[in-house]
VOPAGU-2260 file (C-alpha; in pm, 1 decimal, decimal comma):
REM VOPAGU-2260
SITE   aa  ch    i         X         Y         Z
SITE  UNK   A    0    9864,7    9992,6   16751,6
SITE  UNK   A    1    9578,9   10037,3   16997,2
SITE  UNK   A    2    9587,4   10297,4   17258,6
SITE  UNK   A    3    9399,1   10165,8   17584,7
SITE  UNK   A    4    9240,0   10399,3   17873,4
SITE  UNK   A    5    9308,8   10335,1   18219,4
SITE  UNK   A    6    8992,5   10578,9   18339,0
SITE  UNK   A    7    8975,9   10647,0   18735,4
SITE  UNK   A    8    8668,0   10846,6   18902,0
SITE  UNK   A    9    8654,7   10929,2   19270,1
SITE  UNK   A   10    8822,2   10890,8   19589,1
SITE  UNK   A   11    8850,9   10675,8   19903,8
SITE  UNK   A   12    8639,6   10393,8   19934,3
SITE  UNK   A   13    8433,0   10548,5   19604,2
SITE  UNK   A   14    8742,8   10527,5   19388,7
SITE  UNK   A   15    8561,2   10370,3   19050,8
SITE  UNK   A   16    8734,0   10229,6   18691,7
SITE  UNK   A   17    8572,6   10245,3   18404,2
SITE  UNK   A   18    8504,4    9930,5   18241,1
SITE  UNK   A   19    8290,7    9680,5   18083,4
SITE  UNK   A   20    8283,4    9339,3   18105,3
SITE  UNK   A   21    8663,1    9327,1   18171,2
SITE  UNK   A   22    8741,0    9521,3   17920,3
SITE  UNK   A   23    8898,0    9869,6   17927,7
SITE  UNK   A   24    8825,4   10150,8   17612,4
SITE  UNK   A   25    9073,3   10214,8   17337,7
SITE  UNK   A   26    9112,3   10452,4   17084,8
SITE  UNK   A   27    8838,0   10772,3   17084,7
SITE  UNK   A   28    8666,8   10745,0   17477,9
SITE  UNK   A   29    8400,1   10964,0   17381,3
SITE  UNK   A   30    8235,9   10769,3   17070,9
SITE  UNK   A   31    8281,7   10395,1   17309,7
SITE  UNK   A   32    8188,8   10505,4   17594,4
SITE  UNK   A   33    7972,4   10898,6   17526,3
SITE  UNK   A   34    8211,3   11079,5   17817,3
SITE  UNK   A   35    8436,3   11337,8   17673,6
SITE  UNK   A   36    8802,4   11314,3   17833,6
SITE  UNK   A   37    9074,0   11594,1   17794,4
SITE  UNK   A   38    9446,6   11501,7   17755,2
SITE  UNK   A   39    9529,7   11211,3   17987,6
SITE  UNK   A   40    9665,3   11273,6   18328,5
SITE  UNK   A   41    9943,9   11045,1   18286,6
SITE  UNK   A   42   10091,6   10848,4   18004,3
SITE  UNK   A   43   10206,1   10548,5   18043,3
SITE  UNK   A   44   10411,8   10255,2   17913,8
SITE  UNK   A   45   10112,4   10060,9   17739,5
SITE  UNK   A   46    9823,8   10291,5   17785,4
SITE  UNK   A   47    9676,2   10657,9   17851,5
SITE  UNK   A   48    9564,5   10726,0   18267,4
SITE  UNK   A   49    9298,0   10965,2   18308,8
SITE  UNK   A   50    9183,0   11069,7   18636,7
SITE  UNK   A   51    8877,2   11261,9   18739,4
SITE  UNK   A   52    8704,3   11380,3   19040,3
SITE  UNK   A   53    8367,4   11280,6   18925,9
SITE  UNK   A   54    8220,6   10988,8   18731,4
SITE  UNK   A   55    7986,1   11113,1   18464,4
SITE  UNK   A   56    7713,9   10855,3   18341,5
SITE  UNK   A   57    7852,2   10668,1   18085,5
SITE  UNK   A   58    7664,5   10445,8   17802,2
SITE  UNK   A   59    7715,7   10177,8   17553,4
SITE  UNK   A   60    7715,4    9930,6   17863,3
SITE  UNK   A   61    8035,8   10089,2   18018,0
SITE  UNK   A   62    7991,1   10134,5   18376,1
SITE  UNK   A   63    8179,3   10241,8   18690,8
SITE  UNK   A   64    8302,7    9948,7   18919,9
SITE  UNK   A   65    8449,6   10012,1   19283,7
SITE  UNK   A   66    8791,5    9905,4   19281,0
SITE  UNK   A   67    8725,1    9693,2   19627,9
SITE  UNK   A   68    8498,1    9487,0   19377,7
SITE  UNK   A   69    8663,3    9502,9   19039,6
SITE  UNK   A   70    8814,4    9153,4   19069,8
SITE  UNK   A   71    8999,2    9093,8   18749,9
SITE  UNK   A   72    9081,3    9242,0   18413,2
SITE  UNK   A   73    9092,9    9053,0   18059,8
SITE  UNK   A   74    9407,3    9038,4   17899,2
SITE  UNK   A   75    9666,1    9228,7   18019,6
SITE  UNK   A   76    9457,7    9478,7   18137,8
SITE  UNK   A   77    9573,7    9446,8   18522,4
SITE  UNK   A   78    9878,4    9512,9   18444,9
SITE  UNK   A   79    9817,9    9856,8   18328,6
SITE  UNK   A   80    9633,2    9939,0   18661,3
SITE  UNK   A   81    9858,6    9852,0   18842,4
SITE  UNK   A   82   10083,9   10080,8   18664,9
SITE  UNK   A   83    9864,8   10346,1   18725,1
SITE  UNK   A   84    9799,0   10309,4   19117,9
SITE  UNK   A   85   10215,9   10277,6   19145,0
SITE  UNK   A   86   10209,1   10606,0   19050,5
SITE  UNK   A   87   10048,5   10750,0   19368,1
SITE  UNK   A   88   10295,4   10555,5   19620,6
SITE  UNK   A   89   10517,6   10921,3   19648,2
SITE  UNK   A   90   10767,7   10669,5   19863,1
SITE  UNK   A   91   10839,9   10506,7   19562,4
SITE  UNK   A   92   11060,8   10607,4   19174,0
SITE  UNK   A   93   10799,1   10713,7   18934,5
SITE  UNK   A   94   10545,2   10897,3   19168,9
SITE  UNK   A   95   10311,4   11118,5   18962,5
SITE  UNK   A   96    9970,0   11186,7   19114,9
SITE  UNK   A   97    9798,0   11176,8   19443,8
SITE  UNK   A   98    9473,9   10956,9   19446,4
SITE  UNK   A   99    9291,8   10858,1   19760,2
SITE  UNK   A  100    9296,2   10437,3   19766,7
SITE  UNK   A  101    9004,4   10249,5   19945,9
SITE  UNK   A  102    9186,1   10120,3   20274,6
SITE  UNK   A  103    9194,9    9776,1   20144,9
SITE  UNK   A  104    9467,4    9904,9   19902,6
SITE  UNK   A  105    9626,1   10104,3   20118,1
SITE  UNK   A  106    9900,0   10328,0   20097,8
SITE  UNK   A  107   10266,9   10340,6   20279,5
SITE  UNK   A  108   10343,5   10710,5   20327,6
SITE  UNK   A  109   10645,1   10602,1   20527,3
SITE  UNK   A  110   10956,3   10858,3   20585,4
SITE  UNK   A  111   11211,3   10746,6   20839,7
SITE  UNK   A  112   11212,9   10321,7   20772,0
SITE  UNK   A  113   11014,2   10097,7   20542,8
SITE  UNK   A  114   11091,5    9741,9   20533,1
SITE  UNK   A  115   11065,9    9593,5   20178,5
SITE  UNK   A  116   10938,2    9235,4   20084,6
SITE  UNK   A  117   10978,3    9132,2   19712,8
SITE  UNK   A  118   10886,2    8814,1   19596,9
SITE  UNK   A  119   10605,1    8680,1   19345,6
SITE  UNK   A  120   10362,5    8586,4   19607,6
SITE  UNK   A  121   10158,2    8350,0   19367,4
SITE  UNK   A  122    9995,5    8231,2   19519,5
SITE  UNK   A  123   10064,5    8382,6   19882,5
SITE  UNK   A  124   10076,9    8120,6   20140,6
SITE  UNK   A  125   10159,7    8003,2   20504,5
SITE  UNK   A  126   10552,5    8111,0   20447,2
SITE  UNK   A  127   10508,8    8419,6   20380,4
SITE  UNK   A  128   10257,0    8459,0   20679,6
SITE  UNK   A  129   10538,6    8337,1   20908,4
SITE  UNK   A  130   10763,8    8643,0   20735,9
SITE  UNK   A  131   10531,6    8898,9   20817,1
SITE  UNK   A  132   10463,7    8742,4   21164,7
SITE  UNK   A  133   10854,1    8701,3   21248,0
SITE  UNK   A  134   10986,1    9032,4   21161,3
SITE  UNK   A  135   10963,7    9335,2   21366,0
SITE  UNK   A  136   10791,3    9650,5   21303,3
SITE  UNK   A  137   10559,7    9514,6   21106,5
SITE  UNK   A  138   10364,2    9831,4   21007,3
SITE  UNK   A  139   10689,5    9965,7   20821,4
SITE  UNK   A  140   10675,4    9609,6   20617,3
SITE  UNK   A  141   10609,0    9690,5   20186,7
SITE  UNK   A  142   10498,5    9341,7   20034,5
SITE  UNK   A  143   10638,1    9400,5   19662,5
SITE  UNK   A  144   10512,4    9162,4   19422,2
SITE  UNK   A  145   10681,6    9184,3   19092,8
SITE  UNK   A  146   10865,9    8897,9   18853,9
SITE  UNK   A  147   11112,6    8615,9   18967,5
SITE  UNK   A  148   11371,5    8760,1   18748,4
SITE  UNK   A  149   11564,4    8417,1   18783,3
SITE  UNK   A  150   11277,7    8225,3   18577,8
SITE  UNK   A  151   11071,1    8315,1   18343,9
SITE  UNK   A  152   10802,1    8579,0   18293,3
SITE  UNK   A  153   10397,0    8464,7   18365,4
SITE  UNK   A  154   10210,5    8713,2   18164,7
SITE  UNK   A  155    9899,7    8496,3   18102,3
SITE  UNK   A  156    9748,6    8576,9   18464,7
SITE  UNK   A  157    9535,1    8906,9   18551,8
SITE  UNK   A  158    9777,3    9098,7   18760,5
SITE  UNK   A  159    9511,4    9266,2   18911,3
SITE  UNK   A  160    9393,7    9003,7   19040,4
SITE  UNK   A  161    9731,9    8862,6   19199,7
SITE  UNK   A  162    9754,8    9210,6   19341,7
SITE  UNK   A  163    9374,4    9241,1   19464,2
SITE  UNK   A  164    9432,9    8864,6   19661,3
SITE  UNK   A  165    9749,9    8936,6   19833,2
SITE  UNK   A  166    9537,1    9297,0   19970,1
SITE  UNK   A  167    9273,2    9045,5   20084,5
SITE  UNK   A  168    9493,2    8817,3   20254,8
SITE  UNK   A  169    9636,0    9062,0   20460,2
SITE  UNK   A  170    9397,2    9361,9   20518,3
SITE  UNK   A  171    9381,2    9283,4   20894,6
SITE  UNK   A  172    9782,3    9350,0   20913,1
SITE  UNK   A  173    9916,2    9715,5   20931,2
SITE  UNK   A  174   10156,4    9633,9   20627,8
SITE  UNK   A  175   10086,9    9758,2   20257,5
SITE  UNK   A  176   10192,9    9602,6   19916,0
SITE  UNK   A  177   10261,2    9780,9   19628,7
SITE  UNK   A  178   10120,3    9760,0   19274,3
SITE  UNK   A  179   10324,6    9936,3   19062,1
SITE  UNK   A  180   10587,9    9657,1   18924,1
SITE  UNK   A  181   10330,0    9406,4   18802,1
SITE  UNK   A  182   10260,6    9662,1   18534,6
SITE  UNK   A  183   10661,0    9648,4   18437,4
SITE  UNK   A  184   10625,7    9352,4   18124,0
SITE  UNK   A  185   10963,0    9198,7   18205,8
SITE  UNK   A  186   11241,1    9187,0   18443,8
SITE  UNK   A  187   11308,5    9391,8   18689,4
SITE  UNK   A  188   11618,4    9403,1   18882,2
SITE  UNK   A  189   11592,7    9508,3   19244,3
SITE  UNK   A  190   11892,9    9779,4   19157,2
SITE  UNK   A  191   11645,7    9934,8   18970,2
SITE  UNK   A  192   11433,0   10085,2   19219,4
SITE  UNK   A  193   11568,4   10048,7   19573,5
SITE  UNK   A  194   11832,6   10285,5   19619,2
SITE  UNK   A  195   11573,7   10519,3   19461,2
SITE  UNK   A  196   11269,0   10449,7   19733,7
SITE  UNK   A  197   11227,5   10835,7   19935,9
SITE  UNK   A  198   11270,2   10650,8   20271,1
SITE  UNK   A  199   11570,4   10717,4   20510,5
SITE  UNK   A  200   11639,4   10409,1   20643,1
SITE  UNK   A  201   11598,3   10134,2   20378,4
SITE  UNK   A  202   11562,7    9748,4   20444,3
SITE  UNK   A  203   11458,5    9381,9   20307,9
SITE  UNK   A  204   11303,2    9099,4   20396,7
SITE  UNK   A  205   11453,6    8802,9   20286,6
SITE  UNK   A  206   11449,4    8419,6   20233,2
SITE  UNK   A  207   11770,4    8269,0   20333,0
SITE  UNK   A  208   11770,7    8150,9   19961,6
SITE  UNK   A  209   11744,2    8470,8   19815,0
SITE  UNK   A  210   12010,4    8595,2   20090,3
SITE  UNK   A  211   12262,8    8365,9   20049,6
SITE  UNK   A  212   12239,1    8465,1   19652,1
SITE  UNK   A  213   12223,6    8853,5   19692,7
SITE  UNK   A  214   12568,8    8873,4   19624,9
SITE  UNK   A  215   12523,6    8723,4   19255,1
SITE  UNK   A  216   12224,6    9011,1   19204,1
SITE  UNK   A  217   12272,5    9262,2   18927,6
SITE  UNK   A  218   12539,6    9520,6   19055,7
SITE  UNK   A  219   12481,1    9329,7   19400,7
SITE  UNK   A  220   12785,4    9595,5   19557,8
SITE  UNK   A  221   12608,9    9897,9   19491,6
SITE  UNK   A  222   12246,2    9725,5   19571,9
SITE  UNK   A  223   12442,3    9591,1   19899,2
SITE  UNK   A  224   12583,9    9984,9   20003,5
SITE  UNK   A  225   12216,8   10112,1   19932,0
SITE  UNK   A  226   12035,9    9837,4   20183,1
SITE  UNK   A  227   12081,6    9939,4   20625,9
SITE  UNK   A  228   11920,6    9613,8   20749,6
SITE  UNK   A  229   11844,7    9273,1   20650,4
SITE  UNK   A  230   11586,6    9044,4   20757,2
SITE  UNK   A  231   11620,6    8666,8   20693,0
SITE  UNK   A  232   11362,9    8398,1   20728,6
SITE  UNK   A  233   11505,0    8082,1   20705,7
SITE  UNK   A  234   11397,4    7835,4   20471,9
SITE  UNK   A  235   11645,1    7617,9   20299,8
SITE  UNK   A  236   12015,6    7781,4   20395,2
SITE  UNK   A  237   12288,0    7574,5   20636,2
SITE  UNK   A  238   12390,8    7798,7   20956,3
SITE  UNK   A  239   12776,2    7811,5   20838,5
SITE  UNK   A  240   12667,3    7947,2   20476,1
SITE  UNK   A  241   12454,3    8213,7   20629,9
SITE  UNK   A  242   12713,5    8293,8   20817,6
SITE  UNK   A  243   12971,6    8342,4   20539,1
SITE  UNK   A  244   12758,7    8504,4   20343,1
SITE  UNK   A  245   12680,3    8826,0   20660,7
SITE  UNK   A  246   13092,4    8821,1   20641,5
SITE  UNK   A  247   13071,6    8893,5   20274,7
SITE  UNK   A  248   12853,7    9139,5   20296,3
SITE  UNK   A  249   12959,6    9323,9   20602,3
SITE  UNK   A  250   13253,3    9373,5   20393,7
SITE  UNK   A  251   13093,8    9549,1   20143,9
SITE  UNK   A  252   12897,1    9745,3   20362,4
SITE  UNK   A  253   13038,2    9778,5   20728,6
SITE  UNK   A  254   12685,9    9964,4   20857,1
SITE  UNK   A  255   12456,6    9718,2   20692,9
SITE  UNK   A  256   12215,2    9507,1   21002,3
SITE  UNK   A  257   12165,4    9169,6   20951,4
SITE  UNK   A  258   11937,4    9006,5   21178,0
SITE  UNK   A  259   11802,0    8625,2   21114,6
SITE  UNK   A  260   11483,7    8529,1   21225,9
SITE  UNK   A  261   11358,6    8271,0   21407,4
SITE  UNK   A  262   11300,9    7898,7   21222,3
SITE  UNK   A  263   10965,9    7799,5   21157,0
SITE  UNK   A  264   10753,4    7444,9   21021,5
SITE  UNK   A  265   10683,3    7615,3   20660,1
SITE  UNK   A  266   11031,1    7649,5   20556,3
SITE  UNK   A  267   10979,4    7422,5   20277,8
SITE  UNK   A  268   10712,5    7593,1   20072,5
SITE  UNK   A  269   10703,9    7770,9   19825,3
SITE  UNK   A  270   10464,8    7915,7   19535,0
SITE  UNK   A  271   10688,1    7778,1   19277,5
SITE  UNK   A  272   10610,3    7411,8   19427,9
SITE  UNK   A  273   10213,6    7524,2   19473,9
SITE  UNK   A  274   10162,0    7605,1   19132,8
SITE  UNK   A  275   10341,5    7295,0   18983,8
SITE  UNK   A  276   10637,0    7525,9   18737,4
């Protein structure tokens, strides 16, 4: 089996990977590449992180590419840096290293409230726009792009890449996304992580769709006594069912906020429908 290199240099806007041609080394470093590595910073779940202050020349026709221009990976490449840069989000489980991010992949170092938004964001579009628009405090907002676990898994696409566009889209906005889960090859229930996130005051931002089937989510009663507020865009969910569904869950958590934003004309798309699944 083939160990593969995830090899950062630098910091800030300067912060370089090493690779060539989309590719990323594997096996002995030194003898691909001529830079001698010590043990890896960081091992991870399908390759070996190294991190160092500063990029020696390398040879062989590796180079070192800015991240702000490094805009895809071959094979599954992507998703093993974006395992890597999860692991500098100290907010979030599985925090490991510090690394200074260029701002356009900026970090949430958020303490009293973060407002998370999960969802597959492939491609991101005018709906999701009208989330981050409607809901307040938009600088404590976390876009988390991971797998619908209600469908099937896409691993044919760079996740790099899907990560890298949704940065682009909204680098004028004070929110943040976060890497980490499109390096996670599967599912990945939201109970796995959010009652974990460092933050005091924990919420989500919701489609009514996704709201109105939260109580159906894997061990939904101790994911629903982990969440304080909700925040839910409406898109396809009746008034009355909405309405049942805040009884259900203010009975399984008396403290939890639910507030329901306003309607809006893009309530019928959805990535699913743009990509033609």
């Amino acid at each position: 089996m083939k160990v593969f290199s995830i090899v950062l240099a630098g910091r800030g806007e300067g912060l370089c990977i090493l690779t060539k041609k989309g590719l990323i080394p594997f096996g002995n470093i030194q003898n691909q590449t001529g830079i001698t590595l010590k043990k890896p910073t960081l091992i991870l779940s399908n390759s070996n992180f190294y991190y160092i202050k500063k990029s020696p020349l390398p040879n062989n026709g590796w180079k070192w590419v800015p991240l702000t221009s490094l805009k895809k990976l071959n094979q599954n490449y992507g998703e093993m840096l974006c395992e890597a840069l999860g692991k500098s989000w100290k907010i979030m489980p599985g925090y490991k290293i510090n690394i200074q991010f260029p701002r356009l992949f900026k970090v949430a170092n958020l303490k009293n409230e973060a407002i998370f938004f999960p969802g597959t964001f492939n491609p991101w579009h005018k709906g999701h726009w009208v989330c981050l628009n409607h809901c307040p405090k938009k600088s404590k907002i976390i876009i988390v792009p991971d797998n619908n676990p209600w469908k099937p898994v896409r691993n044919y696409e760079c996740k790099w890449k899907i990560y890298r566009d949704i940065c682009l889209k909204i680098k004028d906005t004070p929110s943040s996304v976060y890497p980490g889960f499109l390096g996670i090859i599967g599912k990945n229930p939201t109970i796995n992580w959010f009652p974990k996130i460092k933050v005091r005051k924990k919420a989500l931002l919701l489609g009514d769709d996704n709201f109105l089937n939260l109580i159906n989510w894997k061990k939904s009663e101790k994911l629903i006594s982990s969440i304080d507020q909700i925040y839910v865009v409406p898109r396809i969910g009746i008034p009355v069912q909405i309405e049942k569904m805040r009884q259900k869950l203010w009975d399984l958590n008396p403290k939890l906020k639910i507030k329901i934003l306003p309607s809006h004309k893009y309530q019928g798309i959805s990535s699913t429908k743009i990509r033609g699944d």
